[in-house]
Backbone as numpy.savetxt, mean C-alpha at the origin, in Angstrom:
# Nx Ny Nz CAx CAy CAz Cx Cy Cz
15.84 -9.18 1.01 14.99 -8.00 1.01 15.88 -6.76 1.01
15.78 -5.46 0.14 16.02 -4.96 0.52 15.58 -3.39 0.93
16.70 -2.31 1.47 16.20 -1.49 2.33 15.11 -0.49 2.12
14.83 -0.50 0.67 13.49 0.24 0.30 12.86 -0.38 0.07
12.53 -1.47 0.38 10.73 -2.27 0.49 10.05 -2.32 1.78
11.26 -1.80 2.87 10.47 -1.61 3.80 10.24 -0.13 3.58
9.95 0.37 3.11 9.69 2.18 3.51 8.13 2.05 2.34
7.51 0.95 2.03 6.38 0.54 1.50 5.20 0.48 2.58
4.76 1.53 2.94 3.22 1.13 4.22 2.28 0.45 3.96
1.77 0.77 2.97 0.24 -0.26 2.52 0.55 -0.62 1.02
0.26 -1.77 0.82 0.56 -2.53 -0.01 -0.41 -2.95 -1.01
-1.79 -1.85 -0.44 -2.71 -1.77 -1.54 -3.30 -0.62 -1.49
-3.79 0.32 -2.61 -4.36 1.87 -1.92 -5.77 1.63 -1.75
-5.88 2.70 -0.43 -7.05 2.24 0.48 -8.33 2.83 -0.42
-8.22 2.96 -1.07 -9.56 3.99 -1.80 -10.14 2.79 -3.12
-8.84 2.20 -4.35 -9.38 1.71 -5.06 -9.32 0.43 -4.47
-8.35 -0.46 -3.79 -8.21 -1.92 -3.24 -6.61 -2.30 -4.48
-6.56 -1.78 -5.09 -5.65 -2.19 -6.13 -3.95 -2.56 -5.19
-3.72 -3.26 -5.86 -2.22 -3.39 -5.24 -1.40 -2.40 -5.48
-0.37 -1.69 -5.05 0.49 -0.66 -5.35 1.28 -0.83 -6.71
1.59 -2.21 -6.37 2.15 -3.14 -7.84 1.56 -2.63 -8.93
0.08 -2.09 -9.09 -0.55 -2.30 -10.17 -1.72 -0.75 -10.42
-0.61 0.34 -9.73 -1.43 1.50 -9.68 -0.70 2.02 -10.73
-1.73 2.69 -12.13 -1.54 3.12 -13.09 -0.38 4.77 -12.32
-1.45 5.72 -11.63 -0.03 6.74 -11.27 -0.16 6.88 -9.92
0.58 6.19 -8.59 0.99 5.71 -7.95 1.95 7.09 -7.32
1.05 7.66 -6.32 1.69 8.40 -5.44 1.76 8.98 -4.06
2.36 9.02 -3.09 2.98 9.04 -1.80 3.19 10.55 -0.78
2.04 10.31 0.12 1.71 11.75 0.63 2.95 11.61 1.37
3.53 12.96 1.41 4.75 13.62 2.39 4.52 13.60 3.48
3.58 13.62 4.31 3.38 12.94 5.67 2.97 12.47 5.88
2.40 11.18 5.77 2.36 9.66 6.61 3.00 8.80 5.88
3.48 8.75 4.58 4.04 7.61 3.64 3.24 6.98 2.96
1.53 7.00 2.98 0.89 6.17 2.67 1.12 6.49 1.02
0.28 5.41 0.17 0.74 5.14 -1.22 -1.28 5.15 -1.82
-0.98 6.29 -2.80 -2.35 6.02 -3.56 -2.30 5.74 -5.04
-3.40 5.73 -5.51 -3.67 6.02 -7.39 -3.72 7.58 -7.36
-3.07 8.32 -8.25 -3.18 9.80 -8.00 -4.66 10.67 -8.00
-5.04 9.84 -8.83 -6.32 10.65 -9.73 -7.34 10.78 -8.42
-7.66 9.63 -7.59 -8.50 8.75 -7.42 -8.24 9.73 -5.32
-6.83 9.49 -5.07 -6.89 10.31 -3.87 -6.74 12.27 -3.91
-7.02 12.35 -5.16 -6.61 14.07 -5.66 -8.38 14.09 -5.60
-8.98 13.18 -6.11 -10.65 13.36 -5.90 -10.65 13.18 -4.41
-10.81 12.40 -3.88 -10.89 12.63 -1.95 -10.70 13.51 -1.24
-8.88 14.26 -1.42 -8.86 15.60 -0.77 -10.33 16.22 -0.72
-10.43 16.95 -1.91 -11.59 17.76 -2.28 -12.30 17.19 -1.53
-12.90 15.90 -0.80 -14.30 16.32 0.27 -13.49 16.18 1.11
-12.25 15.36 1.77 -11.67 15.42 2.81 -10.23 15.66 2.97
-9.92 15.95 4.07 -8.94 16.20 4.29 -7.88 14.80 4.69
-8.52 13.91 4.91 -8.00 13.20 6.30 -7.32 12.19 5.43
-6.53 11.38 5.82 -6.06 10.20 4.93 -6.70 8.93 5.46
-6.77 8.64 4.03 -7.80 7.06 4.21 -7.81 6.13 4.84
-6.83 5.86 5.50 -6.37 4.46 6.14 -7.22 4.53 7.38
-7.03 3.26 7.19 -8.35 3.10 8.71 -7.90 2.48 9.54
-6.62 1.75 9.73 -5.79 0.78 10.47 -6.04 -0.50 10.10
-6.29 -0.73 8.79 -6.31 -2.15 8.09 -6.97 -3.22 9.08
-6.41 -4.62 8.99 -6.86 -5.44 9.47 -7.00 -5.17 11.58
-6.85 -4.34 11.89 -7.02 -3.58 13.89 -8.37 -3.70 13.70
-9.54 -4.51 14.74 -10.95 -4.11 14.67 -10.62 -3.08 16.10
-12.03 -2.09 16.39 -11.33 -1.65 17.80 -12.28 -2.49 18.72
-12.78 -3.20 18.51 -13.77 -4.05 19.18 -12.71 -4.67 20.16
-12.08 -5.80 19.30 -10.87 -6.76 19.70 -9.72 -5.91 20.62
-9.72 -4.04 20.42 -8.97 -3.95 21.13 -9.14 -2.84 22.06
-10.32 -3.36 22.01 -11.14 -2.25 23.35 -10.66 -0.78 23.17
-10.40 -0.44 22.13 -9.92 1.23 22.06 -11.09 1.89 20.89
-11.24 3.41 21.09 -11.82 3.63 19.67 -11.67 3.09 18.48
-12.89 3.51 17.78 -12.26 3.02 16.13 -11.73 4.69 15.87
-11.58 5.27 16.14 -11.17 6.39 15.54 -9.38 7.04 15.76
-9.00 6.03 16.88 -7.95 5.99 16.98 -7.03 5.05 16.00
-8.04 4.10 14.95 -7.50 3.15 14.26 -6.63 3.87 13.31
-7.39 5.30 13.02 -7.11 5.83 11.43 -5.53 6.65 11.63
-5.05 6.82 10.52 -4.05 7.58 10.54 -4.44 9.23 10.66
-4.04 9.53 11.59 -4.09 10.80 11.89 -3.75 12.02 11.13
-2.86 12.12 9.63 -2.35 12.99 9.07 -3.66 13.34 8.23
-3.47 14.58 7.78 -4.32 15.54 6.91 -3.29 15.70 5.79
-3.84 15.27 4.57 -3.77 15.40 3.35 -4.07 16.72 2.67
-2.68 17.09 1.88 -2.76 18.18 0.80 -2.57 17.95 -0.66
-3.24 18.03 -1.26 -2.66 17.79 -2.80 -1.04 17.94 -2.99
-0.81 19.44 -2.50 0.65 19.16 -2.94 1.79 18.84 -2.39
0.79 17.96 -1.15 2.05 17.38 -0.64 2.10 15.24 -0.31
1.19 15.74 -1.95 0.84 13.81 -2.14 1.48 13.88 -3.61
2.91 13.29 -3.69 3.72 13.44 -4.83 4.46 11.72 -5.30
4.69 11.79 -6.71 5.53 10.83 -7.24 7.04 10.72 -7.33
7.77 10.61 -5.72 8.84 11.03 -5.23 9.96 10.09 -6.48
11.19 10.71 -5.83 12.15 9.63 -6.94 12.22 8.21 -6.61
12.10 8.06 -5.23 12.47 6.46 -5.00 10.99 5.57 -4.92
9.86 6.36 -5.05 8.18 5.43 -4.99 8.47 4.18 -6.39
8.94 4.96 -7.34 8.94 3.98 -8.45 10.12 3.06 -8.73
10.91 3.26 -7.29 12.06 2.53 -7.70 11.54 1.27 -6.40
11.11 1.71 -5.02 10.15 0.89 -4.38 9.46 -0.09 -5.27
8.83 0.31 -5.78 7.37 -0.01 -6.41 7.87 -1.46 -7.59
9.04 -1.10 -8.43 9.94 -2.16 -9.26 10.66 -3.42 -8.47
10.56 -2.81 -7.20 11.41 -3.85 -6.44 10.45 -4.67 -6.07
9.60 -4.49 -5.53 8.53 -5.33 -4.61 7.54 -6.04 -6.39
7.64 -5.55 -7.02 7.22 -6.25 -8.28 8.27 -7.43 -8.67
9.46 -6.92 -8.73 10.14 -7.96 -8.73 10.47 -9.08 -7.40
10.32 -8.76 -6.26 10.17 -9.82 -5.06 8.77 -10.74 -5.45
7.86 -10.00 -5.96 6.48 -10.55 -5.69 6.56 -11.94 -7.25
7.47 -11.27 -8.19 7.61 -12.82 -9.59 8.70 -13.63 -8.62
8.97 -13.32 -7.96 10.40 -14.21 -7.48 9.68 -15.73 -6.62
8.20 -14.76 -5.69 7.34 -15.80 -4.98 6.63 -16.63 -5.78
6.09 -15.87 -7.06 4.97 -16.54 -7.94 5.83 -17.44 -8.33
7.26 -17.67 -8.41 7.97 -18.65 -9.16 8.25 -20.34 -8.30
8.73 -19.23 -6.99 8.84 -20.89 -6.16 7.29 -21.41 -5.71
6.56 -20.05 -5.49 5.10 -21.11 -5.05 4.40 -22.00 -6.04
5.07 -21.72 -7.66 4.65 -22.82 -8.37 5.19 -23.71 -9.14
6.69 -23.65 -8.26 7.50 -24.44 -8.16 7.51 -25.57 -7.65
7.00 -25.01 -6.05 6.87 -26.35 -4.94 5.07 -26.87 -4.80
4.46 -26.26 -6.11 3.14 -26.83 -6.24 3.25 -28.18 -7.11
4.33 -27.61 -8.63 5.12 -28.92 -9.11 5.34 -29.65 -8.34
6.65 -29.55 -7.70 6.90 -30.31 -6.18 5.91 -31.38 -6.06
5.11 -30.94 -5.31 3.85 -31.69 -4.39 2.71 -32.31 -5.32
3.11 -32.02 -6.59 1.94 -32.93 -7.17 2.67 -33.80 -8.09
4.22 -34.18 -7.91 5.12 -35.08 -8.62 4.65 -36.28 -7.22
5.22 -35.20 -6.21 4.59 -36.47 -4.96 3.80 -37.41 -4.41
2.80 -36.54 -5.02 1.52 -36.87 -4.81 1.32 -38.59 -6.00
């Protein structure tokens, strides 16, 4: 792995469900890190401010806290939700980690059905 796939927060944008892998223009608000489709979170600002994330898989049920503490707390500006230099160099890497899995998981599916 390396050191820019971790600086990847959500791994799908919270608005369309799409994988980051597979966001036509794919860009990264300046304060929280989160990752959108451009078009798609440039329409959201305009009714809100707030960023989308809701704390993914956290119910607050399970953890006896608000749900409102789930969400990410930053406020979103258009111009400060940008297509930095390293998002698309992120974005190539974890595309390429993600053929590297599709290869051995159907590798060792071969595997297991030679066995079988």
């Amino acid at each position: 792995m390396t050191s820019t796939q971790s600086s990847i927060l959500n791994m799908t944008c919270p608005l369309t469900g799409k994988p980051v892998t597979e966001l036509e223009e794919p860009v990264r608000s300046v304060e929280c890190k989160h990752i959108y489709e451009k078009r798609i979170i440039m329409q959201h600002i305009k009714s809100s401010n707030r960023c989308p994330i809701s704390g993914g898989s956290l119910t607050s049920d399970k953890l006896h806290i608000p749900s409102a503490s789930l969400r990410c707390p930053k406020k979103l500006r258009a111009d400060r939700v940008v297509q930095d230099a390293l998002l698309l160099i992120e974005i190539e890497e974890l595309r390429k980690m993600n053929k590297k899995k599709l290869k051995w998981k159907t590798l060792l599916s071969l595997m297991k059905t030679i066995d079988d």
